[in-house]
C-alpha positions as CSV (number, residue, x, y, z in Angstrom):
1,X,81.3,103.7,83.2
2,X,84.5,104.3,84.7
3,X,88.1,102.6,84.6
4,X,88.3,98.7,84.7
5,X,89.9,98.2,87.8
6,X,89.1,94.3,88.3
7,X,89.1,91.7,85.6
8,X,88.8,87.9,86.7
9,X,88.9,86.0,83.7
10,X,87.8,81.9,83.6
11,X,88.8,81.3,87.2
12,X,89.2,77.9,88.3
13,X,90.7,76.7,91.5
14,X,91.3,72.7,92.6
15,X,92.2,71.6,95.5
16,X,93.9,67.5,94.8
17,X,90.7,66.6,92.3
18,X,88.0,68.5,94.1
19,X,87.5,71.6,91.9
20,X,86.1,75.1,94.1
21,X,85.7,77.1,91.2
22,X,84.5,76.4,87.8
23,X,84.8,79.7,85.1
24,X,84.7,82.6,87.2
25,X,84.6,85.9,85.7
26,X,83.8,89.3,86.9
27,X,84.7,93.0,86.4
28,X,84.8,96.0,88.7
29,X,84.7,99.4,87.7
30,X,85.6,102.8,89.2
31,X,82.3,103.6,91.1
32,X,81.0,100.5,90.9
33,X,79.9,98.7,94.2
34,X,79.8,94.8,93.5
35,X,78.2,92.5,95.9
36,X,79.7,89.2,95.3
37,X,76.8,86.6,97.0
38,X,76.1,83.0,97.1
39,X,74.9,80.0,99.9
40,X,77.6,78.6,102.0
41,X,80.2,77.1,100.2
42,X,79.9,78.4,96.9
43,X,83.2,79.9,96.3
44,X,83.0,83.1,98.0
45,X,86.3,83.7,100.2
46,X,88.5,81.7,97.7
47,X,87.3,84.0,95.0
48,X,88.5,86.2,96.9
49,X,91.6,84.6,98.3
50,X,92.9,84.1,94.4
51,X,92.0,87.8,93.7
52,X,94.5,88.9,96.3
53,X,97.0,86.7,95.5
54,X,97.0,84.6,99.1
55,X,96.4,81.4,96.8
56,X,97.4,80.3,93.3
57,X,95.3,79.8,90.4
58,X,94.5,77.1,89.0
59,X,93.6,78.8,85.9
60,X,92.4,81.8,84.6
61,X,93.7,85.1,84.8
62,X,93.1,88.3,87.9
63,X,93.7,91.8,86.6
64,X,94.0,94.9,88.8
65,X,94.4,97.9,87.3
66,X,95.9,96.1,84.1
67,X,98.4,94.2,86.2
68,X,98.2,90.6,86.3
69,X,97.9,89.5,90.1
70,X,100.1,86.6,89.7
71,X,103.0,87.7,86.9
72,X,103.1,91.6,88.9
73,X,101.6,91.1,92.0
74,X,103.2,94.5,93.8
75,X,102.1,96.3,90.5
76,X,98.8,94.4,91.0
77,X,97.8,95.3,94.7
78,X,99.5,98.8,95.0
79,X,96.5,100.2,94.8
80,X,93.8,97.7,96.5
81,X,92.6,97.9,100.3
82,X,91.1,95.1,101.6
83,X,89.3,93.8,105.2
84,X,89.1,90.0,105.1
85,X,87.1,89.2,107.7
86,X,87.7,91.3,111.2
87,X,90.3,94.4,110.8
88,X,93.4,93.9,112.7
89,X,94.7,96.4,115.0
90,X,96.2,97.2,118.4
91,X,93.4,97.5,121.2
92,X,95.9,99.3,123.7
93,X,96.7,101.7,121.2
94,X,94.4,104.9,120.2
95,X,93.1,105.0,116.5
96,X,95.4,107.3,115.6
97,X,98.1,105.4,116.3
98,X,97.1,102.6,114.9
99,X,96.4,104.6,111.7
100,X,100.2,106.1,112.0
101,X,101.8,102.5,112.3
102,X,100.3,101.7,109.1
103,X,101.3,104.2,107.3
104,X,104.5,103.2,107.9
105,X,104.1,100.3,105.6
106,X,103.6,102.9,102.6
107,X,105.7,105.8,100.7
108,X,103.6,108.8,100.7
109,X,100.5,108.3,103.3
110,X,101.4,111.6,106.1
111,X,99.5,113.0,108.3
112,X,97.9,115.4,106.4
113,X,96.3,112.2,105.0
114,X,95.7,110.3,107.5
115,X,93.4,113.6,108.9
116,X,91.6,113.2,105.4
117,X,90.6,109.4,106.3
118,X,89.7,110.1,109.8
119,X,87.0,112.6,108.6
120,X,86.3,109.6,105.8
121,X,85.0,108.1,107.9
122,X,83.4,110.3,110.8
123,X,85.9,109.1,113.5
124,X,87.1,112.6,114.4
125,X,85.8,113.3,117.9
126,X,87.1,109.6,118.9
127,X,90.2,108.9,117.1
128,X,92.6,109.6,119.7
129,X,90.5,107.7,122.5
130,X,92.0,103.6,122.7
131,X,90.8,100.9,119.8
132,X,89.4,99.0,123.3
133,X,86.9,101.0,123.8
134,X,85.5,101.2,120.7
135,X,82.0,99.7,119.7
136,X,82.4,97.0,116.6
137,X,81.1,99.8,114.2
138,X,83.7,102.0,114.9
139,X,86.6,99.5,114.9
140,X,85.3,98.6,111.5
141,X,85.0,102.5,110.6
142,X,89.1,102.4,111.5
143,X,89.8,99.1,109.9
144,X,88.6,101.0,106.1
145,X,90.2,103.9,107.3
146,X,93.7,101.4,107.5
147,X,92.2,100.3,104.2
148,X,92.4,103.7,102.4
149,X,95.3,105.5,103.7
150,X,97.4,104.5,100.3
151,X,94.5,106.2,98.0
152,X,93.5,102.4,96.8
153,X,91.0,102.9,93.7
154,X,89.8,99.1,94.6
155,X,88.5,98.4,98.2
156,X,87.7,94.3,98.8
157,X,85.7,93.8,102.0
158,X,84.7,90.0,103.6
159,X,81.3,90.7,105.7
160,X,81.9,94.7,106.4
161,X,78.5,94.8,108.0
162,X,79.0,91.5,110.4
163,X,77.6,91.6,113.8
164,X,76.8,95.6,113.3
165,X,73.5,97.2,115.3
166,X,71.3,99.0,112.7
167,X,73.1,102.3,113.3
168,X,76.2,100.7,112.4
169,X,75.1,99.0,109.1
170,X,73.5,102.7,108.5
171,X,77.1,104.1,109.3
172,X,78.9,101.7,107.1
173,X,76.5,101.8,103.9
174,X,76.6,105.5,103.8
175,X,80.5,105.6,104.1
176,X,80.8,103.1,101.3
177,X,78.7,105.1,99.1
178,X,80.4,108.4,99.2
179,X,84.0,106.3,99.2
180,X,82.2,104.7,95.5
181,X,81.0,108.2,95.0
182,X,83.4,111.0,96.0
183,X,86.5,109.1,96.1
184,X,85.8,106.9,92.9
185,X,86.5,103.9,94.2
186,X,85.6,100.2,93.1
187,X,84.0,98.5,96.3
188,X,83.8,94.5,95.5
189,X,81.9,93.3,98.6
190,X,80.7,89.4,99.4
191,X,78.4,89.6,102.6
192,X,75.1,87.5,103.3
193,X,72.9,90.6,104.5
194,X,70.8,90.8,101.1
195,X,68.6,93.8,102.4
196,X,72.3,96.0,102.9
197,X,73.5,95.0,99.6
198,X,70.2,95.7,98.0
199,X,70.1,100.0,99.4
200,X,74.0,99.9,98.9
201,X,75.2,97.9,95.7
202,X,74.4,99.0,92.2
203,X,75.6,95.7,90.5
204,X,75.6,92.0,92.2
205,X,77.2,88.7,90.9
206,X,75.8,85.5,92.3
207,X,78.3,82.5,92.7
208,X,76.8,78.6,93.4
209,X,78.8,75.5,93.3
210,X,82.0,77.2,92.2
211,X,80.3,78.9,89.0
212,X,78.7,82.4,88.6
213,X,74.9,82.4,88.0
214,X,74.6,86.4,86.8
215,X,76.3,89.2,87.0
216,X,74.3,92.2,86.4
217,X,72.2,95.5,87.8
218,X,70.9,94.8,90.7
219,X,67.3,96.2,89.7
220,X,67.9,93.5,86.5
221,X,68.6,90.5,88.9
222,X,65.6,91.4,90.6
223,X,63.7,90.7,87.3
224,X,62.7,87.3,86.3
225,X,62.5,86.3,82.9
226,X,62.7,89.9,82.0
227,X,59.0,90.7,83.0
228,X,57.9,93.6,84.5
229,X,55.0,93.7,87.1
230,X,52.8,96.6,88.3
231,X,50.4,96.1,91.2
232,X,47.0,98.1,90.9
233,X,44.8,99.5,93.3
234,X,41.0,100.1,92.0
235,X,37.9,100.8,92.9
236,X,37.0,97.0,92.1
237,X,38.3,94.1,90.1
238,X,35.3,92.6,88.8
239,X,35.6,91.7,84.8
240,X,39.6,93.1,83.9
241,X,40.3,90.0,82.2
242,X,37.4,90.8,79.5
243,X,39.2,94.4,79.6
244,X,42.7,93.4,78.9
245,X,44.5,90.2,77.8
246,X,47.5,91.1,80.4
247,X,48.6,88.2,81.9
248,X,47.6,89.0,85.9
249,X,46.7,87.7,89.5
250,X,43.7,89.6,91.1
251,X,44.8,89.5,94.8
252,X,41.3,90.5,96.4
253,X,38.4,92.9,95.1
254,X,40.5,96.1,94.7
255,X,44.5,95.3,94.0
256,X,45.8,93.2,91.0
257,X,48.9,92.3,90.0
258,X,49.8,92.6,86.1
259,X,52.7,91.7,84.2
260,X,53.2,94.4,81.5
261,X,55.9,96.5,79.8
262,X,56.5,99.9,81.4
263,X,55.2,101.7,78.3
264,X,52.0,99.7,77.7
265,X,50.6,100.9,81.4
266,X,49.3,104.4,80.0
267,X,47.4,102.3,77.2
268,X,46.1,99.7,79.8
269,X,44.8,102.7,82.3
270,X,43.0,104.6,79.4
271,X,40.9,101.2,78.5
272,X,39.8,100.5,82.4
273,X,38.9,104.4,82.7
274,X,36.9,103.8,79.7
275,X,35.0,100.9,81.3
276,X,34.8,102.9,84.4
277,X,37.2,101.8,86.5
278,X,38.6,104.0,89.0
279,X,42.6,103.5,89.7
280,X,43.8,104.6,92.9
281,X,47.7,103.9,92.4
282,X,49.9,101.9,90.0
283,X,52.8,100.7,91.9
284,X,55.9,98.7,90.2
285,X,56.4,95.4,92.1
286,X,59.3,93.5,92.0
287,X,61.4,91.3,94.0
288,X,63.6,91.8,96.7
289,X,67.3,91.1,96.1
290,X,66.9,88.4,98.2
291,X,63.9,86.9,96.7
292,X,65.7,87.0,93.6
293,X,68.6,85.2,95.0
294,X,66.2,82.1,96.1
295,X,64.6,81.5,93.1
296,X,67.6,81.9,90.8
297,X,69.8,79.2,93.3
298,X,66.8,76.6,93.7
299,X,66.6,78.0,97.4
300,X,69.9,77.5,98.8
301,X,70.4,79.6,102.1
302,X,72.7,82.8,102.3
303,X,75.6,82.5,103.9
């Protein structure tokens, strides 16, 4: 585990008497890749908003990097990149350009780093061709190279993967991953595309109704009630229940479904060899991320 580089701590946020968030608390570390989901409404952009100091808490407490977002805010965000939403930048101008206006708003970002960025993020052979004729997956390829120019050890992105083709969304989960990688980075991302998050986030923190449901591994969330499953493929399913007392679901004559602890399965294969069953494959089954997210908020739609 690397360096705590986000704490929120109990936030709460009212607007006059209606209260948008209730308690919410979660860390990011170096390396980590947080995907921050919930239905519409639950709390998602002002979470964010209060991270970044564009509104005030209510209570609670925001910690970047040990700096307290509210009591040191330029302390706070000097080392945070962020894309709320769509990235802003000139259409008339070329990428590069673009990237060397804002540099200007930072001490030490040259040109030898803004070369390092472009490769970042693989817009080499196009970065001196105009921002309008970019496709939306590159102009959000340039927005996290604005993002990164300052060396930010937390990256905050609103919907990076919004309107993207499936090479785009390929593009922009593999660039995330060697930024959490390679450049040790903290990525905190809310998005509704649960099947991204899933291949790209290692933890995930689901927010309903203002308050956080779980925060944990995303292969954990994907658990429920801590059971493990295993799907079986035999020759025949005729009599397993006088074989074993798993609790299971025999889904037609040759595959079952049984819940069992990873370290019982060799036990439970050696008894149906004995009574001469034949096992073609022993898959682990579990739910998708966004399967996961449906049962644990009563249904509610993504968004």
């Amino acid at each position: 585990m690397g360096k705590l580089v986000l704490k929120c701590e109990g936030l709460h946020k009212k607007y006059g008497k209606k209260e948008i968030l209730k308690d919410v608390s979660v860390d990011v570390y170096e390396g980590d890749i947080l995907g921050f989901i919930g239905p519409n409404g639950a709390g998602k952009t002002t979470t964010i908003k209060l991270i970044l100091g564009l509104q005030s808490i209510t209570q609670g407490n925001v910690e970047i990097n040990g700096f307290n977002i509210e009591k040191e805010f330029t302390k706070a965000i000097e080392k945070v990149g962020a894309i709320i939403e769509n990235p802003d930048m000139y259409m008339y101008l070329t990428g590069l350009q673009n990237l060397q206006l804002a540099a200007n708003m930072y001490k030490n970002v040259d040109s030898k780093r803004i070369d390092e960025v472009v490769k970042l993020v693989g817009l080499e052979n196009r970065i001196k061709d105009k921002v309008s004729k970019y496709s939306l997956g590159m102009r959000q390829r340039l927005g996290i190279a604005q993002a990164i120019l300052h060396k930010p050890n937390l990256l905050i992105l609103d919907e990076p993967t919004n309107g993207l083709d499936p090479e785009g969304i390929k593009s922009m989960r593999t660039l995330l991953s060697n930024l959490a990688k390679n450049e040790n980075m903290g990525i905190f991302i809310s998005s509704h595309n649960l099947l991204e998050l899933e291949s790209l986030c290692n933890k995930v923190c689901i927010i309903q109704n203002g308050c956080v449901l779980e925060t944990s591994d995303v292969k954990d969330v994907k658990k429920m009630n801590n059971e493990e499953c295993y799907i079986l493929e035999l020759d025949n399913t005729e009599g397993l229940k006088s074989i074993t007392e798993q609790k299971m679901e025999v889904i037609d004559s040759s595959m079952v479904k049984i819940i069992i602890n990873k370290n019982e399965v060799p036990e439970l294969i050696e008894k149906l060899v004995k009574q001469g069953k034949k096992i073609y494959s022993v898959i682990p089954d579990e739910m998708t991320l966004e399967e996961a997210f449906l049962k644990k908020t009563g249904g509610n739609i993504i968004g």
